[in-house]
VOGU-3710 file (C-alpha; in Angstrom, 3 decimals, decimal comma):
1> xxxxxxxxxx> -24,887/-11,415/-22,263  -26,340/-9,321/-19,632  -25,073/-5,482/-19,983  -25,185/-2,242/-17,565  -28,124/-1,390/-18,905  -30,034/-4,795/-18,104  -28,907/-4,506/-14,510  -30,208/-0,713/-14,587  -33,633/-1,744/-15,789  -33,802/-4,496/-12,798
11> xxxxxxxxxx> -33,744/-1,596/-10,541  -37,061/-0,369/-11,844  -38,955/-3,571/-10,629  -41,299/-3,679/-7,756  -38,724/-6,250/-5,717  -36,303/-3,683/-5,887  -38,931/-0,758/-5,011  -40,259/-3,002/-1,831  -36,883/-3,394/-0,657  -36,454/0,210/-0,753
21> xxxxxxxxxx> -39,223/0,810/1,534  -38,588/-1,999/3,776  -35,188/-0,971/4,958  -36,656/2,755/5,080  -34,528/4,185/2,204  -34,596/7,213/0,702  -35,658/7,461/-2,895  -31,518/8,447/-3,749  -30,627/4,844/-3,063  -32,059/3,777/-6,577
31> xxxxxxxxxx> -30,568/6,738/-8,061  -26,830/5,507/-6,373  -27,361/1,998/-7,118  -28,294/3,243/-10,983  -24,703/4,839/-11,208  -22,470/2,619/-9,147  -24,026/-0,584/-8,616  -25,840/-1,664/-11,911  -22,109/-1,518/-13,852  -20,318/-3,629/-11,115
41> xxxxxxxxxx> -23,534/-6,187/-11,337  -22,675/-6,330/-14,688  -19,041/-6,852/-14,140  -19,493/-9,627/-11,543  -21,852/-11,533/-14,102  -18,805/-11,842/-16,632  -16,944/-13,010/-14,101  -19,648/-15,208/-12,568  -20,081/-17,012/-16,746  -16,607/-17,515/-16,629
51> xxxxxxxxxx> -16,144/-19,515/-13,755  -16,855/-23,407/-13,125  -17,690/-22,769/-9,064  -19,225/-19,829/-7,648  -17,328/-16,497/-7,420  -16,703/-15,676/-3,953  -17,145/-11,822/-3,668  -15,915/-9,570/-0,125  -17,678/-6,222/0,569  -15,393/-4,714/2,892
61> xxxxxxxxxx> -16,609/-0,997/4,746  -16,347/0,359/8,289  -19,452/-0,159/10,561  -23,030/1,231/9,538  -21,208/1,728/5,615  -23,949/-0,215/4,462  -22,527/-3,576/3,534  -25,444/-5,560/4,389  -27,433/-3,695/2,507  -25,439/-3,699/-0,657
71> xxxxxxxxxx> -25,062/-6,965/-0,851  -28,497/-7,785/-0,200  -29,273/-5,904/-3,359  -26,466/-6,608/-5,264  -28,028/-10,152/-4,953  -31,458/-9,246/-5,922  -30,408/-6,950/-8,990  -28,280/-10,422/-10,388  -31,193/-12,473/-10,214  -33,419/-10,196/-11,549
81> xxxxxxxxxx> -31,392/-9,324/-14,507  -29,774/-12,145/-15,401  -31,135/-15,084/-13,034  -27,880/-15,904/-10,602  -28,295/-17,473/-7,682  -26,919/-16,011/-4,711  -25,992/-16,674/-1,395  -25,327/-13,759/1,470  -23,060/-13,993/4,008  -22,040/-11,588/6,929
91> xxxxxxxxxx> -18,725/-12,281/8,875  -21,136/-11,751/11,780  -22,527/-15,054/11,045  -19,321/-16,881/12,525  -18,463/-14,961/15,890  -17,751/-17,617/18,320  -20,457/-18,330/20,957  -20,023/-16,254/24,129  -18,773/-18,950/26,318  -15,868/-19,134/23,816
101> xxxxxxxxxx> -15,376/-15,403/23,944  -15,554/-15,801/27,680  -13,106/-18,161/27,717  -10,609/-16,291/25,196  -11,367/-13,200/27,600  -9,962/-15,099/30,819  -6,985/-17,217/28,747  -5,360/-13,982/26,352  -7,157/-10,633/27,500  -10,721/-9,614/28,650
111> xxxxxxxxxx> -11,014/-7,175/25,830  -11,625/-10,478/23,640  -15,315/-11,046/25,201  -16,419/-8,247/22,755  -17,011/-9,825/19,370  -15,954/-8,455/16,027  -12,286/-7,887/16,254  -10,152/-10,950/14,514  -9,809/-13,607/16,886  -13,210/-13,511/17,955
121> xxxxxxxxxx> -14,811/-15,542/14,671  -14,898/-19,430/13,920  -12,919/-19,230/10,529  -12,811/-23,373/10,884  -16,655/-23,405/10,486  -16,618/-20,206/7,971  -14,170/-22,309/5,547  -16,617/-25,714/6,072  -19,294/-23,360/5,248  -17,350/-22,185/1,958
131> xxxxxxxxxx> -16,822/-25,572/1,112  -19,981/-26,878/1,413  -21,886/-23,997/-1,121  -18,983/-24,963/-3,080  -19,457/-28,207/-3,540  -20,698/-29,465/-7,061  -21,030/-32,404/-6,473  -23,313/-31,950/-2,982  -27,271/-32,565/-3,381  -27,965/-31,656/0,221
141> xxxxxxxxxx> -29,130/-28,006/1,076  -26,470/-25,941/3,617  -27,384/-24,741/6,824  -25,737/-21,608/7,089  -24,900/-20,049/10,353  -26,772/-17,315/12,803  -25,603/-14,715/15,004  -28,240/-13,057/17,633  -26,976/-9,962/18,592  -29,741/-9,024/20,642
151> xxxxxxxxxx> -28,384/-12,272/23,142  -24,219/-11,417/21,947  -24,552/-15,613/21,063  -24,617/-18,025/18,419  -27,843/-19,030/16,944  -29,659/-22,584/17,132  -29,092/-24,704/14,368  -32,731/-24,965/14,063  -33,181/-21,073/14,256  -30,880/-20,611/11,157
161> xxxxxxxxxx> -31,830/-20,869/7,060  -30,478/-23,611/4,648  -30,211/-22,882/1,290  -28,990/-24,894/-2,161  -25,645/-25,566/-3,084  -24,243/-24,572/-5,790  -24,977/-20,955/-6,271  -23,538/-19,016/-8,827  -22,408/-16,335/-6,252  -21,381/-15,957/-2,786
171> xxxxxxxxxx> -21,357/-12,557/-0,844  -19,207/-12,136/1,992  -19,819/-8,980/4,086  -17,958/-7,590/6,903  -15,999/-4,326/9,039  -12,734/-5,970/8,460  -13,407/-8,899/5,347  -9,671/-8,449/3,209  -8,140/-6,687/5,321  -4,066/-7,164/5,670
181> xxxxxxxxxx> -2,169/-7,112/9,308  -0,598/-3,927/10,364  3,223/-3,803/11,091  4,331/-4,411/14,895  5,634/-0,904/14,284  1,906/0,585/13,973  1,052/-1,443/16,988  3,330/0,216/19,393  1,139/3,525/20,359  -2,544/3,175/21,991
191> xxxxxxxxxx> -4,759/4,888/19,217  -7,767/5,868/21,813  -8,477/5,400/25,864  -9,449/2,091/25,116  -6,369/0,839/24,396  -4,313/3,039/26,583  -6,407/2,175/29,679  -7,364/-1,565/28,811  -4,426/-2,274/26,550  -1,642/-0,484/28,220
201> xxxxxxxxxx> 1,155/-3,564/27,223  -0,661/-4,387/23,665  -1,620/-7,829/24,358  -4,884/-7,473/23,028  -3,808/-5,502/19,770  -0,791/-7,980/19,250  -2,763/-10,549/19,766  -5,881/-9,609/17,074  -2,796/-8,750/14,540  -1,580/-12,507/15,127
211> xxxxxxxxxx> -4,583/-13,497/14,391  -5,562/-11,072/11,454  -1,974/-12,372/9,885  -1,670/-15,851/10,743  -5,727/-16,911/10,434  -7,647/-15,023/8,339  -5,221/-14,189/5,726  -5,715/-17,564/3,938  -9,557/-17,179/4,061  -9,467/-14,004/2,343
221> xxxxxxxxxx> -7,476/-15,425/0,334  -10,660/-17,127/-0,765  -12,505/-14,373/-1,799  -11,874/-14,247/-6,010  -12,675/-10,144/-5,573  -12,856/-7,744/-3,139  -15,048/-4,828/-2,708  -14,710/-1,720/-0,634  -17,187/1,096/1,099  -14,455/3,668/1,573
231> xxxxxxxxxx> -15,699/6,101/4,270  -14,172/9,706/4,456  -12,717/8,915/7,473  -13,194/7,120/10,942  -14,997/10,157/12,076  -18,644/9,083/10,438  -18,155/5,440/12,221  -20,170/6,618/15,938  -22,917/8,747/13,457  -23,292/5,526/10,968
241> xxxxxxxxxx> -23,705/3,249/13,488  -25,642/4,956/16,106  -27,819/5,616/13,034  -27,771/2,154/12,269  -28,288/1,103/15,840  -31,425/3,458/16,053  -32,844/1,496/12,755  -32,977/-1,858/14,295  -34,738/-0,745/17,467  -37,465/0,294/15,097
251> xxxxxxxxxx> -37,484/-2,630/13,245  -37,785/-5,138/16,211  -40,140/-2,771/17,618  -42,451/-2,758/14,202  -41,789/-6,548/14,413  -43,212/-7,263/17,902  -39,701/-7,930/19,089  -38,842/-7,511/22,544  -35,335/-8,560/21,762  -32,747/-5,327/20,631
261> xxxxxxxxxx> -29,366/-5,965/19,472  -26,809/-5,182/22,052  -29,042/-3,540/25,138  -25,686/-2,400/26,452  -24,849/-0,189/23,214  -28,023/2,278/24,143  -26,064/4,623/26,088  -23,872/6,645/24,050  -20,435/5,510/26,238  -21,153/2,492/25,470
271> xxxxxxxxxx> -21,313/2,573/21,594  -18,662/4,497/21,696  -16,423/2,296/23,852  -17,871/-0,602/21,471  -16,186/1,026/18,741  -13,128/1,823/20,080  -12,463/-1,898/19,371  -12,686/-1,374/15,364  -10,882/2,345/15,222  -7,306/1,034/14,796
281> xxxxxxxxxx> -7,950/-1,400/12,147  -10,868/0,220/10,358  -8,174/3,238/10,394  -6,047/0,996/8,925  -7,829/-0,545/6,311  -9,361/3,398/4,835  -5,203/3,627/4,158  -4,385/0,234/3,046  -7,119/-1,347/1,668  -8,656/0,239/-1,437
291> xxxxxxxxxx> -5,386/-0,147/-3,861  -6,023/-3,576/-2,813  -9,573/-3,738/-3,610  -11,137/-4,878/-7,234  -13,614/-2,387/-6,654  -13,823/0,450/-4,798  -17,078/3,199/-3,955  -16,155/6,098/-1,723  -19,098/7,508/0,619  -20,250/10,923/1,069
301> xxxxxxxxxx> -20,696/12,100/5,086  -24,237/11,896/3,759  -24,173/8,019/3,292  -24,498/8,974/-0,973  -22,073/6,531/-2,980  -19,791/9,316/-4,331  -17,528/8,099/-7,195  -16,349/4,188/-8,105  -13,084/2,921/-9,319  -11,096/-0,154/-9,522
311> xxxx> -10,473/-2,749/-12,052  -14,140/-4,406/-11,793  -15,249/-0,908/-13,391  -13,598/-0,916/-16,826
//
């Protein structure tokens, strides 16, 4: 059986080095990843040669946490040190198109046009999706779904990847993946201008809660473990993802891409307003969430992974 220290060699390799340089990481990643990452690999892969069907896994964290990223080498440190097959997922995959948005926007409240917040995903294509990788007895490859932020739409079938059934693991990333309802209580008081100015009555917040509890409660209900990027507080959100923001520019740029994600998150009002729609529930979650969590990693200011804990860990 693979051990900590297999998944701590993988991290030597050149795949792992590349990846490094490709997302523009500094060299303290590896060292992070050494410490925090390379015992919860070999945690999941118990888990993983236990099971019959793949282990559905959550990473949970606050915007520009770095939840893409860890699962995308989370993924490549199992199959280098002990062969799994993974599949990565991003809740960003399922936002509904924009002419559903739109439509939500004129029928409930026009704060609903702006993805992200619950409500705004297809969870009836996100559980077909589940079911399909899940499938053992399915031959045919999956076509998983596509988000282009750089248009705020959905994707062309033809534009997205398929991959095998079957894997051994399934990573699902997102802001708000595990995350329980509030109380109508906590609901009551606007928690920035955006909801005291757009919200005054609470529609909007009532309405993602209904949704949060009534919807997506039974597909998190899916995952088999949850894992959390605990931030020090809402405070680093506008810094991590204006950071994050900044990255992709020069990535599409380096890529030839006209295409940026979002053209109307450039100004700094407008990523701001942007993530005034996340602040009461990411709030949330940084209280609720990581007693809930199998495994939790709390973040430095700095972006460092500070300190692990959580049942995956011993």
């Amino acid at each position: 059986m693979s051990t900590t220290k297999t998944f701590a060699s993988a991290l030597h390799t050149e795949t792992i080095e590349t990846m490094r340089r490709q997302r523009g990481l500094p060299m303290h990643y590896l060292d992070d990843l050494h410490e925090h990452i390379a015992p919860l690999a070999a945690a999941l892969h118990r888990r993983v040669l236990s099971r019959s069907h793949p282990l559905l896994v959550g990473i949970n964290g606050c915007q520009g946490s770095g939840k893409s990223t860890l699962a995308q080498f989370l993924a490549a440190v199992l199959h280098i040190g002990a062969g799994l097959r993974s599949v990565v997922l991003s809740i960003d995959d399922f936002y509904l198109e924009k002419s559903k948005r739109r439509q939500l926007s004129s029928d409930v409240h026009p704060l609903l046009l702006t993805r992200g917040v619950p409500g705004t995903h297809d969870l009836d294509r996100a559980h077909r999706i589940l079911d399909q990788l899940s499938d053992r007895s399915r031959v045919k490859a999956v076509r998983l779904p596509g988000f282009d932020k750089s248009t705020d739409d959905c994707r062309l079938p033809g534009d997205c990847p398929s991959v095998a059934a079957n894997p051994d693991l399934i990573i699902l990333e997102g802001w708000c993946v595990g995350c329980p309802p509030q109380s109508v209580e906590d609901l009551c008081a606007p928690v920035n201008s955006l909801e005291s100015e757009e919200d005054a009555d609470g529609t909007w917040r009532h309405y993602v809660n209904d949704q949060l509890s009534q919807s997506y409660q039974p597909f998190f209900k899916r995952l088999n473990l949850l894992i959390m990027l605990v931030a020090p507080d809402f405070d680093c959100v506008p810094g991590w993802r204006q950071q994050q923001e900044q990255e992709l520019i020069a990535t599409r740029k380096a890529s030839s891409s006209s295409a940026m994600e979002s053209s109307d998150l450039q100004s700094e009002y407008a990523l701001r307003r942007f993530i005034n729609h996340y602040e009461r529930l990411t709030k949330h979650q940084l209280k609720v969430l990581p007693p809930l969590a199998d495994a939790v990693i709390e973040l430095g200011r700095d972006h460092r992974m500070m300190a692990h804990s959580g049942g995956l860990y011993t």
